[in-house]
C-alpha positions in Angstrom: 0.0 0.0 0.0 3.1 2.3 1.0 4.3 2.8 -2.4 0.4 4.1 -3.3 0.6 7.1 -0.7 2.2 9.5 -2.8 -0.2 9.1 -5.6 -3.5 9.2 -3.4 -1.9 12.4 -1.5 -1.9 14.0 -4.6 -4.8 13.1 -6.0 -6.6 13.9 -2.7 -4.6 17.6 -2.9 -5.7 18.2 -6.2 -9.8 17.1 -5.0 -9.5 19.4 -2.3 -8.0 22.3 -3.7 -10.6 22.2 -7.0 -13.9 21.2 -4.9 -13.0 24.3 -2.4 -11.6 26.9 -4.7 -13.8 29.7 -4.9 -14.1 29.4 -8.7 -15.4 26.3 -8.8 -17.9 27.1 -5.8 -18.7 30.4 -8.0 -18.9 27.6 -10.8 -21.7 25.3 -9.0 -23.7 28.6 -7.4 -24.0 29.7 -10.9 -25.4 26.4 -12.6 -27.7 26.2 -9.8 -28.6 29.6 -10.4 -27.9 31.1 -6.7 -26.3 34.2 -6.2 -24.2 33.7 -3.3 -20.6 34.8 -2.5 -18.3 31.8 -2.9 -16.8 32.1 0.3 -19.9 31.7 1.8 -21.4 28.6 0.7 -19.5 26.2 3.0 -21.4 27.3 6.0 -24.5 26.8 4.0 -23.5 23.0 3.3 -23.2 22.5 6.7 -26.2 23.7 8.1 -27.9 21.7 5.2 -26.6 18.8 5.5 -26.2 19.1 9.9 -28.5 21.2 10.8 -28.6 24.4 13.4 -25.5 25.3 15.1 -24.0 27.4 17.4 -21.7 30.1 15.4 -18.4 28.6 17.5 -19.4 25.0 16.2 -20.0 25.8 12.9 -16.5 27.8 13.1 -14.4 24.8 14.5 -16.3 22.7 11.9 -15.3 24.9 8.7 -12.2 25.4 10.3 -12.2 29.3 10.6 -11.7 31.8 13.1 -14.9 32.7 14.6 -14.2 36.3 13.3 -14.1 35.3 10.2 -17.3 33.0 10.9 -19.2 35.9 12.1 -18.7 37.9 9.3 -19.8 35.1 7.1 -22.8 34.6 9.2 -23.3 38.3 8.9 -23.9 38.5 5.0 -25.8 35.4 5.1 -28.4 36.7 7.3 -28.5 40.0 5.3 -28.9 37.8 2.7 -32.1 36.2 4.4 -30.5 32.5 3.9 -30.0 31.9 7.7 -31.8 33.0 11.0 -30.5 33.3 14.7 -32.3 32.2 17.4 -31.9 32.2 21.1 -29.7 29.1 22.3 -31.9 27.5 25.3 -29.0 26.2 26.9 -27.0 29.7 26.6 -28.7 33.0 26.9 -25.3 34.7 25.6 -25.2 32.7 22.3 -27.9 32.3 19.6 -28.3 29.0 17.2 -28.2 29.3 13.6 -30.4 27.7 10.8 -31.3 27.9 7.7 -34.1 30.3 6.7 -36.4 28.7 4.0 -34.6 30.5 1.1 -31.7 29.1 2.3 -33.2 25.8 2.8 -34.1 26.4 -1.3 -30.7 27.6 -1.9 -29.1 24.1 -0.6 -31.3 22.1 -2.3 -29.9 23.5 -5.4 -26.5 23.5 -4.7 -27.0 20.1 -3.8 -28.4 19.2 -7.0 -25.5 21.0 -8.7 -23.1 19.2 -6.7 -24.9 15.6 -7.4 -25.2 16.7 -11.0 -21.2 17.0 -11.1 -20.6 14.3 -9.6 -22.8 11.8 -11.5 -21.0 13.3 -14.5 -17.7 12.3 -13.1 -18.7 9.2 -12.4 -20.1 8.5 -16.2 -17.6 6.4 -17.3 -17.5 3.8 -14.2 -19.3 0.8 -14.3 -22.4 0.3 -11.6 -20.1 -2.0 -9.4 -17.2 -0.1 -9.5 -19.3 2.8 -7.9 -21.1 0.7 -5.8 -17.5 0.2 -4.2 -16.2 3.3 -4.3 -18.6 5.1 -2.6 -18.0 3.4 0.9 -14.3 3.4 0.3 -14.5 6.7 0.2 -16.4 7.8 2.9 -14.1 5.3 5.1 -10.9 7.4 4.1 -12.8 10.2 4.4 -13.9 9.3 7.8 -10.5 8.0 8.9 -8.6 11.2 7.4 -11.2 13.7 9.5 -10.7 11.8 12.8 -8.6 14.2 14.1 -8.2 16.7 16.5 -10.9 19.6 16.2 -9.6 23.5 15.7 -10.1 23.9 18.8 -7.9 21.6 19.9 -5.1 23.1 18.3 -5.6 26.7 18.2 -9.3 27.4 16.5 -7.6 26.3 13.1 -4.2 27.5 13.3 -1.6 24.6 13.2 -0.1 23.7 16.8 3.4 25.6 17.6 6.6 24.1 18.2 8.3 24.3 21.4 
């Protein structure tokens, strides 16, 4: 397997580095017709596909600082594709979920994504994407067990001493 690593690290790099560039997010909003800053789209995916979250959670899960979460927050609810409510376990923090035009805006960027990557996976047999699709989501799984922003620094990599 050891002599495969080098190939799936790159591989992997260049997944990651296409799916979250903000051209190719600009890409998907367009096709699915929402017009939504680039950079903000993440949070929207997970609130979709998670549900309502604290703002700190949603920062440690996008790994960003929770200024920079707050701001994104910001223009979404100016947008009108999230809503705060009060947290009942915390009267100083609020829970954030997706308004019903946001609820409409994932849906479609959903479709957009699905729609991508049923063309990517055109040329595969059924059974070869049968298997892939758990293979997958095990590496994936394995590669994201790891310690949470918060952990080491709300998303800043640990320092040496």
């Amino acid at each position: 397997m050891g002599s495969h690593l080098p190939e799936l690290l790159t591989a992997l790099t260049r997944l990651t580095t296409h799916w979250s560039s903000a051209s190719t997010q600009y890409a998907v909003a367009a096709a699915a017709g929402v017009d939504v800053d680039p950079i903000d789209i993440p949070p929207l995916y997970v609130l979709g596909l998670e549900g309502p979250a604290r703002a700190g959670d949603l920062a440690i899960a996008l790994r960003l600082t929770r200024p920079t979460m707050s701001k994104q927050l910001s223009r979404l609810e100016r947008a009108g594709l999230i809503e705060r409510a009060p947290d009942p376990t915390d009267a100083r923090a609020s829970i954030i979920r997706l308004s019903a035009t946001g609820h409409d805006v994932h849906e479609r960027l959903v479709a957009q994504g699905l729609s991508m990557v049923t063309d990517a996976l055109s040329g595969w047999g059924r059974a070869e994407a049968a298997l892939f699709v758990p293979q997958l989501t095990r590496f994936v799984e394995a590669l994201t067990d790891i310690p949470t922003a918060t952990a080491i620094g709300e998303g800043r990599p640990p320092t040496r001493s």
